[in-house]
N, C-alpha and C positions, 0 to 999 in steps of 0.2 A: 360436710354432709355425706361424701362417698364413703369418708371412714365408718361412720354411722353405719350407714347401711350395707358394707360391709361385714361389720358385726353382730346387726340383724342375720343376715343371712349364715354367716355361722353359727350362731346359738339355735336357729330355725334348725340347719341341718343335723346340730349336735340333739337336741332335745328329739327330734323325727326317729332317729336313729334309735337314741336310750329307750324311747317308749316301746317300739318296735321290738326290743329285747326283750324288756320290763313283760310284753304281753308274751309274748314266746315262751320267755320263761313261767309265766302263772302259768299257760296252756300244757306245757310240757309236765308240770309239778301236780297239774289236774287228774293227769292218769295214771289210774294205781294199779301196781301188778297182780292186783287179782281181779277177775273179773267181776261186775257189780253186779247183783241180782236184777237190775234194771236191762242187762244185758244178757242175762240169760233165754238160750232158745233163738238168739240174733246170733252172738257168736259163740260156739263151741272152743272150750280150753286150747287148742291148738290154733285153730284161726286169730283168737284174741294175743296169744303171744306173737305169732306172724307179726298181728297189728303192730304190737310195741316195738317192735326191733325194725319194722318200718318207719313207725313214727320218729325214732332215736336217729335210727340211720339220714334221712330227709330233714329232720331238724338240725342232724350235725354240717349235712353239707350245705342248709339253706343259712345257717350264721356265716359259716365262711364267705359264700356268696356276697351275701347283704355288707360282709366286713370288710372284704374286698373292695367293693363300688365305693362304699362309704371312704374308707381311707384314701382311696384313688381320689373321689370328689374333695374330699377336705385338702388332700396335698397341692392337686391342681388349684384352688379356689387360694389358699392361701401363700401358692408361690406366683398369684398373677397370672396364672397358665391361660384364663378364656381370654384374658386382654392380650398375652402373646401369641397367642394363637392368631386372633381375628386380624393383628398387624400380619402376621404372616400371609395370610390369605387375603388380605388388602396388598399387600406389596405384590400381590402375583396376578391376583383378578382387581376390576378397578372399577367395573359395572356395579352399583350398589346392589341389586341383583341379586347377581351372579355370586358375588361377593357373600349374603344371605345366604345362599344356598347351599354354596360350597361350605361354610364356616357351620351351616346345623347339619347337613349330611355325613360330612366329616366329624362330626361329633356322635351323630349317633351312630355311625359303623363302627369307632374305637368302642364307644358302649355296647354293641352288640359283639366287637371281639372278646370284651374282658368278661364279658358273663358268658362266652361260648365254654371255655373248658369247663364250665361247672353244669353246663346243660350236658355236655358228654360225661360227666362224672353220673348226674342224675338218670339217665336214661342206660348207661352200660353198668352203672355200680350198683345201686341203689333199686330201680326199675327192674333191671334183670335180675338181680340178687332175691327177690321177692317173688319173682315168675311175672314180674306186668309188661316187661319189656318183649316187643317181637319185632323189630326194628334191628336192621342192619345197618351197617357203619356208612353204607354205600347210601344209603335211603336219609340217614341221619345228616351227613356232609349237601347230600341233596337239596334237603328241605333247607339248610341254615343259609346254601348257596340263594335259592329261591327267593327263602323271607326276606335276604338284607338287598336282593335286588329291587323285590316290591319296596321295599322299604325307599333304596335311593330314589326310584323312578315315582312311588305316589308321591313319599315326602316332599320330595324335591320342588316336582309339579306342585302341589298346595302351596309350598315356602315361598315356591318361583311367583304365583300369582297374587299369595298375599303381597310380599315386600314390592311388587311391581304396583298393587293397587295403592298401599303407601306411600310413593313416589310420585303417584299422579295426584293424590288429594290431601295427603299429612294426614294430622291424628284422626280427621273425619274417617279415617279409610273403616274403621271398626265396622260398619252396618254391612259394609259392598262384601270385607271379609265375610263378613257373617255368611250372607247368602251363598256364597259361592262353597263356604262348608260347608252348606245345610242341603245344596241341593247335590253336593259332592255325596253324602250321608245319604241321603236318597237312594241315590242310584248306585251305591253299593250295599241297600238293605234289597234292593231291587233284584239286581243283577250276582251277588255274592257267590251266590251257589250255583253257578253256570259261567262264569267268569275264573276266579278266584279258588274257589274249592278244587275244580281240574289239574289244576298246577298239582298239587301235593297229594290226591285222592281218586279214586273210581267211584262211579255211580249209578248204580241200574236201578231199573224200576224196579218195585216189588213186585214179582210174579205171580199170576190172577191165582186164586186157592181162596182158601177158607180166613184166611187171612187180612186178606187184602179186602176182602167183601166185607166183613165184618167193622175192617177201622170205616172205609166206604159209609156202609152204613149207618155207624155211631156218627161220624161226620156231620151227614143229610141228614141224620133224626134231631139233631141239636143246630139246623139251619145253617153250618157252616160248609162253606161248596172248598173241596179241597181233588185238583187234579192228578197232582205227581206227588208220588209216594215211591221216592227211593231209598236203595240201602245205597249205605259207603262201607268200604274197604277199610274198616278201621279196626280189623286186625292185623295190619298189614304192621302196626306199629305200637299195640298194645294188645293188652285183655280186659281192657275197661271198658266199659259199656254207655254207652248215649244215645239220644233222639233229644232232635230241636227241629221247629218251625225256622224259615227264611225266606224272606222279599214279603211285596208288598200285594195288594188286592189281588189282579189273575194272576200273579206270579209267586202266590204262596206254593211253598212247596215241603213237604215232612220227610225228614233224611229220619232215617235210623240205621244206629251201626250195627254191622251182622251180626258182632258182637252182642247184641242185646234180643237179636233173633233167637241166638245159640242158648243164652242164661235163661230167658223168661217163656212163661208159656204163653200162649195166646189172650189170656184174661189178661195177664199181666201184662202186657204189650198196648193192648187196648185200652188199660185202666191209664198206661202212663200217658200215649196219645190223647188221651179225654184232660190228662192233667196241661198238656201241650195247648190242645185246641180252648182251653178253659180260660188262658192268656190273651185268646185273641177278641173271645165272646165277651171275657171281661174290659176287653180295649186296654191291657197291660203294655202290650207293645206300642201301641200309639202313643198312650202314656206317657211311657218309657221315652221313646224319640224327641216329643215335646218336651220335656224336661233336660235332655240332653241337650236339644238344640238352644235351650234357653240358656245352661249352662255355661253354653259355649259363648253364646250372646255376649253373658255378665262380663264372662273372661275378658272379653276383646274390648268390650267397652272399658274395662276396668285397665287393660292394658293401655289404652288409646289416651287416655287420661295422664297415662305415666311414660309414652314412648320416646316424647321429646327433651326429656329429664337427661342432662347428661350424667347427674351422678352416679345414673344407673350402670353405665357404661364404665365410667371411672372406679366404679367401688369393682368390677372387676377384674381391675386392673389395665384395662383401656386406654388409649392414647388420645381417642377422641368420641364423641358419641356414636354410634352406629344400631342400626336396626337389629341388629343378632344379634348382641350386645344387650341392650335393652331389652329384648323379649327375656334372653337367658335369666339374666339380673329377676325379671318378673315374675318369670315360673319358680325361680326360689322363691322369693317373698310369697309370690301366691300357698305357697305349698300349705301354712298352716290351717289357710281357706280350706283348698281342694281335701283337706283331711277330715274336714269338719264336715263337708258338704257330703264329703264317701261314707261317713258315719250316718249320716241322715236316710244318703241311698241304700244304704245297702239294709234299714230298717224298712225301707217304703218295701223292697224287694223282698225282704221276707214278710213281709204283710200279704205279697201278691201269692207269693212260691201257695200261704197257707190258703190263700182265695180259691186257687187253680186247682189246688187239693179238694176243695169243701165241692167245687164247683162238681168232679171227679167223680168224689164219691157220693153226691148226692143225684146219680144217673148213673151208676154201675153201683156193682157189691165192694164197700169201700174194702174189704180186705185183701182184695187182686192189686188194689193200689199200694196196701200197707205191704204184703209176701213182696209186689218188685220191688219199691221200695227198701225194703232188707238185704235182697239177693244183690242190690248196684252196690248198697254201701258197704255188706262184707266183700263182693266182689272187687271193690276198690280199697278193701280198709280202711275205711272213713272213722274218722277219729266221733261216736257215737256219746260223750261225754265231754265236750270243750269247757273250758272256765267260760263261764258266763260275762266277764269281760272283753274276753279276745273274739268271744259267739258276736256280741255286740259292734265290736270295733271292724270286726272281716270277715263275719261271714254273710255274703247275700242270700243262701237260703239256711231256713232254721233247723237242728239238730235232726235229726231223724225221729231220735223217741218226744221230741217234741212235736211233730209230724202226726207221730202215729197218734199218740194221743190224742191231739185234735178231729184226725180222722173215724177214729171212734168214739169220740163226743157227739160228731155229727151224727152219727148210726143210732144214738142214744134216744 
């Protein structure tokens, strides 16, 4: 049976991979070197070749990337590497635990060293080469120091109290996990941006003006009570532009990056806030949460079902069953789920992105929504023509000229 599913899980990872290409490549063959009269008046002759040679540049180093991991996981996978490994970290830790922890923390720091050098290729070769990068090497080493610390110390802590709940009660533990993620998710939809975002970012209020009174008011006229409205420092490490909502009831809070201060004028700033607060009036984020926590649910349960199976452990070359073992073993198997389920979400999400839009422009002049609109996606070189499969399969919100069109259906 371990041989079995052994070679499930390679065909799983081979076929994850070829697709992966398969769409890159239609994506990549989607864009033609002349600009399309769909796109003219968006981007100007020069801006549009920018695009391409960004696009080419980012596609060349996201294959290597992907080609890299991929070959690393099939080499590991096929020389026994997770089964020697987890002996390794049983002969040293003996706490099942402990044991847990160390064997998925140590796994995902090597996976965070081996995708580091192509994160430095991407932000100094590729980023800087186009003008998006404003990130220093000092800031760069910083943050990667930072994330893989949060990384041990959250991970570790969730890993540490899942495999401990398993200890105490076997495959029942599925529900106890549950809640201890759900109310974990809480409280850093809660706390995120006052915890969390400090590490890596600054944050100031937005300074009273014409400005500030205005989103104020858009806010209160459409019944939603919003207190802090800060900017971040987020040219500190690019030129791309953002605003998103974060936490939950009194602790909603509206970041916008200065960056999108400096690009957009105030209708257009306003328009995209109305596109922001249109998510919450619609109850997308709550949505959103519940679907996620349910997700996680299936998972656990669906894991819980299958924990105590030692061939999961053996098929990875394992000497005996083990909890990290088993979970590993289940996240491959689960993957052709989790692909299926990401295709589903990321259409619900572009369902919502078009809702927040309609919601937007049917309370402002939708065109303040369509000009920022334009100005974020030439600002970022946003590929404005995706193949309609790869739009499908990754992108959670819809193409831009798909956007705009809808936004002026509604004017209609």
């Amino acid at each position: 049976m371990e041989v079995t599913l052994y070679w499930i899980i390679l065909v799983f990872l081979v076929v994850e991979f070829a697709l992966e290409r398969w769409l890159e490549g239609l994506n990549r063959r989607a864009m033609s070197p002349r600009l399309p009269d769909a796109l003219r008046g968006i981007y100007d002759e020069a801006e549009y070749a920018r695009f391409l040679a960004y696009k080419r540049d980012g596609g060349r180093l996201d294959a290597w990337s992907s080609g890299v991991t991929f070959a690393v996981t099939l080499v590991f996978l096929a020389a026994g590497g997770f089964g020697w490994f987890d002996g390794v970290v049983g002969a040293a830790v003996t706490h099942p635990v402990w044991r847990a922890v160390v064997f998925v923390v140590a796994l995902a720091v090597v996976s965070t060293l081996v995708e580091l050098p192509f994160d430095y290729l991407a932000t100094f070769r590729v980023e800087e080469r186009h003008g998006f990068n404003r990130s220093t090497r000092a800031t760069f080493w910083a943050d990667a120091v930072k994330g893989l610390l949060l990384t041990v110390v959250l991970g570790g802590a969730l890993m540490a109290v899942v495999t401990w709940i398993y200890t105490l009660v076997g495959p029942s533990f599925w529900w106890m996990a549950w809640v201890v993620l759900t109310v974990f998710g809480l409280l850093m939809s809660m706390f995120y941006s006052n915890l969390i975002v400090p590490l890596f970012n600054k944050q100031r209020p937005l300074p009273e003006g014409t400005l500030r009174r205005r989103l104020e008011d858009f806010a209160r006229g459409v019944g939603f009570r919003v207190r802090d409205i800060y900017v971040i420092d987020g040219s500190r490490r690019s030129t791309k532009a953002n605003a998103y909502f974060t936490g939950l009831g009194p602790r909603k809070r509206v970041v916008l990056y200065d960056t999108l201060l400096d690009e957009l004028t105030e209708d257009e700033v306003v328009a995209v806030l109305a596109h922001e607060i249109g998510h919450y009036r619609l109850h997308h984020a709550v949505k959103g949460m519940v679907v996620s926590f349910l997700h996680a649910g299936l998972m656990l349960w669906l894991f819980s079902l299958c924990v105590g199976r030692p061939e999961l452990s053996l098929a990875l070359g394992g000497r005996e069953a083990t909890f990290e073992l088993g979970m590993m073993a289940f996240m491959l198997l689960y993957g052709p789920v989790e692909a299926v389920l990401g295709v589903a979400m990321n259409a619900w999400s572009r369902r919502h992105e078009l809702e927040a839009d309609a919601f937007a422009a049917a309370r402002l002049d939708g065109e303040w929504l369509v000009s920022g609109l334009k100005k974020l996606a030439v600002k970022s070189l946003s590929n404005l023509t995706p193949h309609p499969w790869y739009e499908f399969v990754n992108y959670s919100h819809p193409s831009l000229l798909r956007r705009v069109e809808a936004i002026r259906n509604i004017k209609k």
